[in-house]
C-alpha positions in Angstrom: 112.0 60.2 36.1 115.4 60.0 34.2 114.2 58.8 31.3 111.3 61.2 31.4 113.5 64.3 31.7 115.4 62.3 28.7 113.1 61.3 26.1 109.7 63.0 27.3 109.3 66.2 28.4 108.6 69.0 25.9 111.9 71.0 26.1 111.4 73.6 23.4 106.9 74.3 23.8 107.8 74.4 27.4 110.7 77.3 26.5 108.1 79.0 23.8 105.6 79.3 26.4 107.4 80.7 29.0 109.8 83.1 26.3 107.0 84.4 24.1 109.6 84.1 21.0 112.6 81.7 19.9 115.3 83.7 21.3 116.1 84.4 24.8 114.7 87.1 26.4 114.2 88.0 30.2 111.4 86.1 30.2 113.4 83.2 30.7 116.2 84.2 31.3 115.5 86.3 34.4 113.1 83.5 35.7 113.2 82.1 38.8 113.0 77.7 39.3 113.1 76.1 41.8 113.5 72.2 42.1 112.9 69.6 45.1 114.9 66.8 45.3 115.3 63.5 46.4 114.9 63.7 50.5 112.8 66.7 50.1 116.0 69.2 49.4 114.3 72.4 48.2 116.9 74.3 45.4 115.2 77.9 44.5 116.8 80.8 42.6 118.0 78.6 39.9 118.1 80.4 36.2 119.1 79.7 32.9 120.9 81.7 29.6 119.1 79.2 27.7 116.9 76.2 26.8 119.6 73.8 26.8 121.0 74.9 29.8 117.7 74.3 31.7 117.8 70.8 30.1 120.9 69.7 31.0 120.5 71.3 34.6 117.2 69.3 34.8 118.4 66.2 33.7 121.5 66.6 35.8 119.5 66.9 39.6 116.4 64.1 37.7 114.1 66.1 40.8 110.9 65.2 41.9 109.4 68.2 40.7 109.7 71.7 39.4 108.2 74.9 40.0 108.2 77.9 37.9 108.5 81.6 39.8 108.8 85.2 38.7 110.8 87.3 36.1 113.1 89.4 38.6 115.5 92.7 37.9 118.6 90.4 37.9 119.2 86.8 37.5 117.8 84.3 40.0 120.9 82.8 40.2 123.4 85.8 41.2 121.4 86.2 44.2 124.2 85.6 46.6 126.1 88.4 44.9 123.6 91.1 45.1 122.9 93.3 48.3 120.3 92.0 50.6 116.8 92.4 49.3 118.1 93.9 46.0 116.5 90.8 44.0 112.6 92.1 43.1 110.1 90.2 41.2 109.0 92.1 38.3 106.8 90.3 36.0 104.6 86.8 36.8 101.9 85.3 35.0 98.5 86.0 37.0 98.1 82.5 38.4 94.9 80.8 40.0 95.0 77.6 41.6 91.7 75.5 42.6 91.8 72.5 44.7 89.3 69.4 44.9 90.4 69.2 49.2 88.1 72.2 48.9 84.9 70.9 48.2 85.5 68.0 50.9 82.7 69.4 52.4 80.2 68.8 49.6 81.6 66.0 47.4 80.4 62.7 48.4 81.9 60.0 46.0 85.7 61.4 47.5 87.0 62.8 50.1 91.0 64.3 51.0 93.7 62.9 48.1 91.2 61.4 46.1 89.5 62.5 43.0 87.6 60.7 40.0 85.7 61.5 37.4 82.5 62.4 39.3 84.1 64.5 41.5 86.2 66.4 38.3 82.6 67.9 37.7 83.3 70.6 40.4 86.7 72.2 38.8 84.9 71.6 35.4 82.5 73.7 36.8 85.2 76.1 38.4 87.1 76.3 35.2 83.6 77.3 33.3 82.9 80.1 35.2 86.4 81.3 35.9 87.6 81.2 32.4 84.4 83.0 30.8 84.8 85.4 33.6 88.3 86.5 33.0 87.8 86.4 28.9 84.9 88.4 29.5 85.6 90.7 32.0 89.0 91.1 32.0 89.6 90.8 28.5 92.6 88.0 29.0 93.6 85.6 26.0 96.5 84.1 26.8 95.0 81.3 29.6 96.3 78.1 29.8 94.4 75.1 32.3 96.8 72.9 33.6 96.0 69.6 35.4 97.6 69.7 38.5 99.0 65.6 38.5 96.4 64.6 41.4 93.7 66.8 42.8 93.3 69.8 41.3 94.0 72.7 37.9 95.9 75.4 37.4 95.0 78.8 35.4 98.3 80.4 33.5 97.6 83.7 32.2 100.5 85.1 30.1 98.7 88.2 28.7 101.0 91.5 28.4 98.6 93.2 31.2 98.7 89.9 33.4 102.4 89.9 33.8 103.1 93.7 34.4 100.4 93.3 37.3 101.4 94.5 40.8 100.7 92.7 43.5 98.4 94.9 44.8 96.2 95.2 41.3 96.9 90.5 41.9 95.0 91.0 45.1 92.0 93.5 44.1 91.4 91.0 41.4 91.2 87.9 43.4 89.1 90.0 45.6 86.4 90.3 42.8 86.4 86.9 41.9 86.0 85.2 45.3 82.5 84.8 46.5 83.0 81.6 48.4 85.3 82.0 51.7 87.4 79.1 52.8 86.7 76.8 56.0 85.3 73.4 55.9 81.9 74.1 57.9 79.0 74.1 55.8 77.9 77.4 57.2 76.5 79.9 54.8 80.0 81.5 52.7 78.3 83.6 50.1 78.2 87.8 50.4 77.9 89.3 47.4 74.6 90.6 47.0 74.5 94.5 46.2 72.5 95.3 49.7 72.2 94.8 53.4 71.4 91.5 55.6 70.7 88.1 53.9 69.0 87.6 51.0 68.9 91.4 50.1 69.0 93.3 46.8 69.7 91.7 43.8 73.4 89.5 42.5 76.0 91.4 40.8 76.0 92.0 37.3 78.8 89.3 36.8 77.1 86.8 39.1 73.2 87.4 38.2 74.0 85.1 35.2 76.0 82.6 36.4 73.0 80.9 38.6 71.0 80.3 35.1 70.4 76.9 34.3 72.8 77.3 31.5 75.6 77.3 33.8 75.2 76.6 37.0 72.1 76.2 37.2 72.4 73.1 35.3 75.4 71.9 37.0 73.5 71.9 40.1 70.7 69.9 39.0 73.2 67.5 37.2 76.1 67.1 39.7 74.5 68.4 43.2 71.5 66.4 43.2 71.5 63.5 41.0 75.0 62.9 41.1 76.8 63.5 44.8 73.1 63.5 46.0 74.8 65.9 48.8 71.4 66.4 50.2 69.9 62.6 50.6 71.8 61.8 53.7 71.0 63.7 57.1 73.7 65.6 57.7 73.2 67.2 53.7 69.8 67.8 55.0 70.1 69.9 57.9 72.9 71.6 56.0 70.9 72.9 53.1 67.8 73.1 56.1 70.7 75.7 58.0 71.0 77.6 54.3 67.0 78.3 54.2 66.8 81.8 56.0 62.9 81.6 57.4 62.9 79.1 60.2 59.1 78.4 59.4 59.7 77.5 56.1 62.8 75.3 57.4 60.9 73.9 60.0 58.0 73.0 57.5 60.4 71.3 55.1 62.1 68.9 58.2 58.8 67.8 59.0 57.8 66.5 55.6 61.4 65.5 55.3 61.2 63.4 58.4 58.1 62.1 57.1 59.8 60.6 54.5 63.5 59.5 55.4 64.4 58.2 51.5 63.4 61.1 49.6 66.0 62.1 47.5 68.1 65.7 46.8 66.3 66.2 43.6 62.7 66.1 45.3 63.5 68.1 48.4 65.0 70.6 46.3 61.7 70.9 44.6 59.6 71.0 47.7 61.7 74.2 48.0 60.6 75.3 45.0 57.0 74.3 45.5 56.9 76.1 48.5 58.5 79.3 47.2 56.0 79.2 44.3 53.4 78.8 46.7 54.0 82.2 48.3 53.4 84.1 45.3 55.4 87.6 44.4 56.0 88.3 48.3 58.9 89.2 49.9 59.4 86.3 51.8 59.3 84.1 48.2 61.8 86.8 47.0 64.1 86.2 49.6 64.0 82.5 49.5 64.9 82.6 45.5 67.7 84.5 46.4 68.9 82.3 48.7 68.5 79.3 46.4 70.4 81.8 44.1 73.2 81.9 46.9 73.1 77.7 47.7 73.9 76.8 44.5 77.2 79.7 43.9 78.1 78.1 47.6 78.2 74.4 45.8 79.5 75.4 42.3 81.0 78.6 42.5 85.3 78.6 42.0 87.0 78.2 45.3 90.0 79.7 44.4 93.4 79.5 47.0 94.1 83.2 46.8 97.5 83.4 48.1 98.8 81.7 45.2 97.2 84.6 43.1 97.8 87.7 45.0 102.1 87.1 45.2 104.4 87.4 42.0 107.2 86.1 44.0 105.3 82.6 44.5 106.4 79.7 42.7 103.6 77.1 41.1 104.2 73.3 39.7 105.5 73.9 36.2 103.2 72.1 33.6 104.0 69.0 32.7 105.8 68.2 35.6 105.0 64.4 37.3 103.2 64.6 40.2 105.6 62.3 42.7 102.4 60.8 44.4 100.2 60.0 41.5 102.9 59.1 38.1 100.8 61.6 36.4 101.7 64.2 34.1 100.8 67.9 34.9 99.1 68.0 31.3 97.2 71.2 30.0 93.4 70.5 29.5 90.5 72.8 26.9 88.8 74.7 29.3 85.5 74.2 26.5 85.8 70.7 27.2 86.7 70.2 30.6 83.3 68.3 31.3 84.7 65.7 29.3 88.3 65.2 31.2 88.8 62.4 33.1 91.8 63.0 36.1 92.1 59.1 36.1 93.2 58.6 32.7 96.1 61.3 32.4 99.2 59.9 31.5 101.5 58.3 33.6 104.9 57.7 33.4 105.4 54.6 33.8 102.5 54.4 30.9 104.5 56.4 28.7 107.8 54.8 28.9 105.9 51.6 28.4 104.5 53.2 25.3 108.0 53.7 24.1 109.2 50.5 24.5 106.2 48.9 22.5 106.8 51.5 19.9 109.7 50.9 16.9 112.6 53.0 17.9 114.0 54.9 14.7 117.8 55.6 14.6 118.2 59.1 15.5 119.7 61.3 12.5 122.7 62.9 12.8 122.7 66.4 14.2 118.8 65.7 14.8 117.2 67.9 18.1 118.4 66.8 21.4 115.6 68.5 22.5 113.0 67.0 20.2 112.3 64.0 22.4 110.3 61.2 21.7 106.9 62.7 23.4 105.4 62.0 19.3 105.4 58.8 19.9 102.9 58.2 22.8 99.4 59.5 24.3 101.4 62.5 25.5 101.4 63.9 21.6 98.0 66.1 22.0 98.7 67.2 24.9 102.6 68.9 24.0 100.6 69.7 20.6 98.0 72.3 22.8 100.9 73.7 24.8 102.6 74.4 20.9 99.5 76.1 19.9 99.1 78.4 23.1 103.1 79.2 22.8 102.6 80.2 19.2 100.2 82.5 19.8 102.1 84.2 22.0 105.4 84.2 19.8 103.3 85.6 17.0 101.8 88.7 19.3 105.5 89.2 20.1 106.2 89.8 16.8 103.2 91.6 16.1 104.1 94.0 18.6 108.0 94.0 17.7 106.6 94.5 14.0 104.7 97.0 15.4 107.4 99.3 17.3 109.8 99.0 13.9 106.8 100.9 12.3 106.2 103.6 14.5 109.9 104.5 15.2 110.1 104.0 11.4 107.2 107.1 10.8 109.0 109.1 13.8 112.1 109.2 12.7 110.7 110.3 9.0 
């Protein structure tokens, strides 16, 4: 971990991103970190004048990991000076946090710690919706997808509106974009639907389209029933059998079920949807699309840990951090290609240092970076390289908006 902190991590991206520009501002320097240690020693209200400072202080305590807090009224580290309770966070990204132990209850190629590439297909799915939604309907830029170093991703959002948010306008937010309630029975978790009782009146706006096969529609067909299979086995049966609201129709479906014991997800989903076509434009078919409609948001849709959202004062893993459990490196992943990312092939660090040593090692130039590093050199290059990109677009909408104020003072005092 030494040597990562030494001649690997992203000093300077790492500082753009969280600064918005290339000179100190409250951003950082008001932030709160907090590191764990060796023997599970827990440091928080750390903070730091500068980017160097925050190297040196991270390569001093080498901890297990890092987390990254809130931009408070004072510095995190006078704390002991100030009167009791006189430290207020002020500013936070809006964070969201999705984790695979979540879908334990649907996924079956995994189950607790572990994740593959199968499995990934849920949080791609999670990211899909989640990132269109708050582009879309929230009119957010700035996000940045994080790999969490084992089981799960992380959503930065750095957006001028996202930071200022209260906690209360955190929570009404999360509010909106939950449909699917926690607990690990399989018992019906979806209640969105703009009427009374199950099955009743028609999806929201923002959800109608979600259920289409070009999202997760598709998803379902792909990942629920071909994939996981999560209904071949008997106890996916009588779960998506406890889902259907008309006991005759469940009832029906068992006994053709139980007629033939290896019939696969795929074709008892599509008895469903024989016998829904069956009944014609009747209410009863109505209210079986719809809950269709409802099984597959309660498979796919985002099931997002809220707390972690709703707070400004809590502190999340810092990207690129190592996950202590896995080697892995918190990398930041494209939310358009998230289908594609494979949590088993992330870098480690024990990978990268090997990469190092294979590699030719120039003699540094005098009064080169010390903060440069040596990341260039191995598999984590594209990864540093998206964190860059995000950080500049923020540095130039700083400057935009500095360029901005100059103007207007400039016409007002004319």
């Amino acid at each position: 971990m030494l040597q990562f902190y030494k001649r690997l991590f992203p000093y300077r991206p790492f500082f753009h991103w969280l600064n918005h520009d290339h000179t100190p501002s409250r951003l950082f320097t008001h932030r709160e970190f907090a590191f764990t240690l060796a023997g599970d020693v827990y440091l928080r209200y750390n903070s730091f004048g500068t980017v160097e400072d925050f190297a040196r202080e991270l390569r001093r305590l080498n901890p297990s990991r890092f987390e990254v807090g809130a931009i408070y009224n004072a510095r995190p580290k006078d704390k002991r000076t100030l009167r009791a309770g006189a430290l207020q966070p002020q500013l936070r990204e809006l964070v969201f946090d999705i984790d695979m132990t979540d879908y334990d209850s649907i996924r079956t190629c995994c189950s607790g710690k572990g994740i593959c590439k199968r499995c990934w297909s849920f949080i791609a799915a999670a990211v899909t919706v989640l990132d269109s939604a708050l582009r879309n309907q929230f009119g957010y830029r700035h996000l940045l997808w994080v790999y969490s170093g084992r089981r799960g991703i992380h959503c930065w959002i750095s957006d001028q509106t996202a930071l200022a948010l209260t906690d209360e306008q955190r929570k009404a937010i999360v509010g909106y974009l939950e449909v699917i309630k926690g607990g690990a029975e399989m018992v019906k978790k979806v209640n969105v639907r703009l009427g009374t009782g199950f099955g009743a009146g028609p999806l929201p706006p923002s959800i109608k389209p979600l259920v289409q096969p070009q999202e997760l529609g598709g998803y379902f067909t792909e990942v629920i029933l071909e994939d996981q299979k999560c209904f071949d086995s008997d106890e996916g049966t009588e779960t998506l059998l406890a889902l259907i609201p008309d006991k005759n129709m469940s009832a029906k479906l068992r006994k053709l079920w139980s007629a033939d014991p290896g019939r696969s997800s795929i074709k008892k989903f599509a008895d469903l949807n024989v016998e829904i076509k069956n009944l014609g434009d009747t209410q009863q078919a109505k209210m079986l699309r719809a809950a269709q409609e409802d099984i597959i948001l309660q498979y796919l849709y985002p099931r997002i840990d809220a707390e972690v959202s709703k707070h400004r004062n809590h502190l999340l893993k810092a990207p690129f951090c190592v996950h202590p459990a896995t080697g892995r490196v918190c990398v930041p992943i494209d939310p358009e290609k998230a289908d594609e990312f494979d949590p088993e092939k992330v870098p480690t660090v024990g990978g990268l240092l090997y990469e190092l040593n294979l590699s030719e090692q120039p003699k540094a130039e005098e009064g080169a970076d010390p903060l440069r590093g040596d990341w260039e050199r191995t598999s984590l290059k594209p990864y540093v390289e998206m964190l860059q990109r995000h950080a500049q677009e923020l540095a130039r909408e700083t400057r935009d908006e500095r360029q901005r104020k100059i103007k207007t003072e400039a016409s007002t005092d004319w």
